[in-house]
C-alpha positions in Angstrom: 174.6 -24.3 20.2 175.4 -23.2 16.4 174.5 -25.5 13.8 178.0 -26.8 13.6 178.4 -27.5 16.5 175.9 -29.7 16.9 176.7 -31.4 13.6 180.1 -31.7 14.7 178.7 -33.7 18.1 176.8 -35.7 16.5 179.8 -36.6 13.9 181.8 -37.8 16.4 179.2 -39.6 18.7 179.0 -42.0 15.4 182.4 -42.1 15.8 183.3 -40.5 12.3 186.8 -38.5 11.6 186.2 -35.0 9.2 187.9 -37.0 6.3 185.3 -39.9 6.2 182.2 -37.8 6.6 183.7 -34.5 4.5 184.3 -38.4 2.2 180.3 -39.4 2.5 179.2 -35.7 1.8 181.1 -35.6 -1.6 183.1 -32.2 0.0 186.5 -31.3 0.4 188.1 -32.0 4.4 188.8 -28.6 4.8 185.4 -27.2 3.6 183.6 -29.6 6.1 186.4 -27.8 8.7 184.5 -24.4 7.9 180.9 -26.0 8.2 181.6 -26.9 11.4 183.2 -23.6 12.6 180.5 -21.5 11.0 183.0 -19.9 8.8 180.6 -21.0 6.1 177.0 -21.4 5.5 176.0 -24.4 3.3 173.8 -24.1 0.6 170.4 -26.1 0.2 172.0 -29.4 -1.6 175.2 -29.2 1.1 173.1 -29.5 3.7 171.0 -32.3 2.7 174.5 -34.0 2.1 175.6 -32.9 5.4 172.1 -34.6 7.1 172.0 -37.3 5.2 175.5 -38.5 5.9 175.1 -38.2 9.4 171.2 -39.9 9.2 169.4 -36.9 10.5 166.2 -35.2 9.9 166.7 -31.0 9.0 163.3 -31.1 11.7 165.1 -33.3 14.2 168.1 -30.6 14.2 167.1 -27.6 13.7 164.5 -28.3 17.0 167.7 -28.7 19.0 168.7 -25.1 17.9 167.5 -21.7 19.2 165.0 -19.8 17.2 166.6 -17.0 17.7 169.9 -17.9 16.0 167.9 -19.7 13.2 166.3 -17.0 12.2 169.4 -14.9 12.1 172.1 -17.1 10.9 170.2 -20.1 9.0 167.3 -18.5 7.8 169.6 -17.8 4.7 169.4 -21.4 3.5 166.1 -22.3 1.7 165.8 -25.5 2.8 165.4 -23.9 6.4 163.9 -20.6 5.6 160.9 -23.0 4.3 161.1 -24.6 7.4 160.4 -21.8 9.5 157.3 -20.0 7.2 156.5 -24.1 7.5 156.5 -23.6 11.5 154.8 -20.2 11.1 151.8 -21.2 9.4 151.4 -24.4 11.9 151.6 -22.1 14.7 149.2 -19.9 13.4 147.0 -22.9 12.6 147.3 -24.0 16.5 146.6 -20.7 17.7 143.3 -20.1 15.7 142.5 -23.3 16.6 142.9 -22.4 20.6 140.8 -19.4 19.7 137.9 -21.4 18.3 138.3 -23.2 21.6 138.1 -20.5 24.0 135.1 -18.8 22.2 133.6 -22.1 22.2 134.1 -22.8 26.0 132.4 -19.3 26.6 129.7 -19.7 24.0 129.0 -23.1 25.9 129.7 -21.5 29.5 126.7 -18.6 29.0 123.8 -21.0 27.9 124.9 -23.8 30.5 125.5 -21.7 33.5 121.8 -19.7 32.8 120.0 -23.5 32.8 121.6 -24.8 35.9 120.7 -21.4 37.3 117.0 -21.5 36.3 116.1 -24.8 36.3 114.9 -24.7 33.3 116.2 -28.1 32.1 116.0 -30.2 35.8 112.9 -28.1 37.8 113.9 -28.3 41.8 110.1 -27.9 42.4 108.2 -30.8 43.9 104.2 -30.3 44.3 102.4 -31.5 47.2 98.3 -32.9 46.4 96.2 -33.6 49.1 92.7 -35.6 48.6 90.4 -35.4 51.3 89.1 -39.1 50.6 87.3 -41.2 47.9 84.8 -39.8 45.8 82.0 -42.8 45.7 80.4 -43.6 41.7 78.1 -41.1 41.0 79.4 -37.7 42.8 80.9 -34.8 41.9 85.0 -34.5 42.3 84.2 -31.8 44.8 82.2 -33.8 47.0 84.1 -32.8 50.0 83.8 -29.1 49.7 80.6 -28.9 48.0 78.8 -31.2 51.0 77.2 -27.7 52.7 75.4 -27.0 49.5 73.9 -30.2 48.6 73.1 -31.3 52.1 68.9 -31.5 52.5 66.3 -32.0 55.1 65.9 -30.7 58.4 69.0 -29.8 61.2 69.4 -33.3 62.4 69.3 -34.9 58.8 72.1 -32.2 57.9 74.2 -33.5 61.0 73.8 -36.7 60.2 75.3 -36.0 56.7 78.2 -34.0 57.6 79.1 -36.2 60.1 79.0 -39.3 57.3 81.3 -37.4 55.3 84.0 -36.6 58.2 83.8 -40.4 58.5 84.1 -40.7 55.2 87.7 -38.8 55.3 90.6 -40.2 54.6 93.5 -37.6 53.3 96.0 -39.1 51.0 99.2 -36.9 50.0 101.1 -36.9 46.4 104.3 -35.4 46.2 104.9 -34.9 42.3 107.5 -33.5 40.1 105.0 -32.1 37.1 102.6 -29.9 37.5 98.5 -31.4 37.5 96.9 -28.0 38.0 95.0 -26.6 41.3 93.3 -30.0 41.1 93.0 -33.2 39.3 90.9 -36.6 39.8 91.9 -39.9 39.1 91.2 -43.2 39.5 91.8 -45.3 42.7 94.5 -48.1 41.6 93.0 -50.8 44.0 89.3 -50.5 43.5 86.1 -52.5 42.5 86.3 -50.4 39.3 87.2 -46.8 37.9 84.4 -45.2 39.4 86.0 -45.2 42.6 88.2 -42.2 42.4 90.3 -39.7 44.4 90.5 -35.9 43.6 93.7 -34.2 44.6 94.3 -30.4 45.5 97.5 -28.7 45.2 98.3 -27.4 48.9 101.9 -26.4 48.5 105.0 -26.2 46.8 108.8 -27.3 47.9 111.6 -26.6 46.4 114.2 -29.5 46.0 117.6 -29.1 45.1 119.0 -31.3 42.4 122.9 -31.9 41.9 122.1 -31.7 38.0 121.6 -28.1 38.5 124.3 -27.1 40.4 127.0 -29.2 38.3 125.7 -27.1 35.5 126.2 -23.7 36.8 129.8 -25.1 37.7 131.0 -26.7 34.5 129.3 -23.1 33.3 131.6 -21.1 35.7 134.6 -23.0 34.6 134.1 -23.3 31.0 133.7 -19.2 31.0 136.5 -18.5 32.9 139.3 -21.4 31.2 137.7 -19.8 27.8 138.2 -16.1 29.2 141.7 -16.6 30.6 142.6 -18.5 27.3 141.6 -15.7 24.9 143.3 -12.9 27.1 146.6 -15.0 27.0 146.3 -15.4 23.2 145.3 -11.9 22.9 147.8 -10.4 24.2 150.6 -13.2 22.7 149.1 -11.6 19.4 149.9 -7.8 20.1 153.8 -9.0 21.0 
């Protein structure tokens, strides 16, 4: 559709007759007759008279109209030749702007994909402690695997204490998230006082997955590869 044309639609859909809008324009019938057929090109002022008699916006119009012809019929006209370096440099401005965004989604994918991947953020591992039973006020944390060495007296007094201390046993297991060491003592919660105390020993370590972790490395994967397939398609939009 020419620029007439459309002109000339929209004349009659406000049911106006060549005379009274060639009237409202301040033009000559038969000049308003070429306008319409293309067998003239208005000039700047004409076609602000021409718009404005029919209560149209020059954007409003010339979006109707292919590019293509604009630029090779129209773009003659200042009023629309502004228009388009006007549409150039807003399309330019969107198009840097998508390229900020797909660098960004790849600058963001790299750092979050490597911490959901290493666990550096949300550590899966889970430590097991295991205390043998409760160190009485007065002996050492170790008391339990030092009891060979500070037994005394004869074979049957020695008996006598080893058995005492498997009596004595009572294991207790802590599964933690932070690391306490190979071992760590600490008070007993419930007791006479704080000189009742329990020391734990790191027997093991589990490993247990955490859904943080995963959802990073896939927001990671996605952000890389909607930022990679963004900058290829604007890349190659560029060298057209």
């Amino acid at each position: 559709m020419t620029l007439g044309d459309y002109l000339k639609q929209q004349r009659t859909e406000q049911e106006l007759s060549q005379a009274e809008l060639a009237e409202k324009m301040g033009v000559e019938q038969s000049y308003l007759s070429k306008l319409e057929s293309e067998r003239s090109l208005p000039s700047t002022e004409i076609l602000a008279a021409w718009l404005e008699a029919l209560a149209l916006e020059l954007d409003t119009v010339l979006a109707e109209l292919d590019r293509a012809y604009i630029h090779a019929k129209l773009s003659r006209i200042p009023s629309v030749d502004a228009w388009l370096r006007q549409q150039k440099v807003q399309s330019l401005v969107r198009e840097r702007i998508r390229m900020y965004a797909a660098v960004l989604c790849i600058a963001l994918a790299v750092p979050m994909f490597y911490l959901g991947y290493t666990k550096l953020v949300f550590d899966e591992a889970i430590y097991e402690y295991e205390s043998p039973g409760v160190v009485l006020p007065g002996e050492p944390q170790d008391i339990y695997f030092l009891t060979p060495q500070l037994q005394s007296g004869g074979l049957a007094e020695r008996q006598e204490q080893h058995l005492e201390m498997l009596k004595r046993r009572n294991p207790k297991i802590l599964l933690l998230s932070d690391y306490r060491g190979e071992q760590f003592n600490r008070p007993i919660p419930d007791a006479v006082n704080d000189s009742f105390t329990r020391t734990y020993y790191l027997e093991e370590t589990h490993q247990q997955p955490r859904w943080q972790n995963t959802l990073l490395q896939a927001l990671g994967l996605f952000l890389g590869t909607f930022g990679l397939v963004l900058l290829i398609i604007l890349l190659r939009s560029q060298k057209r």
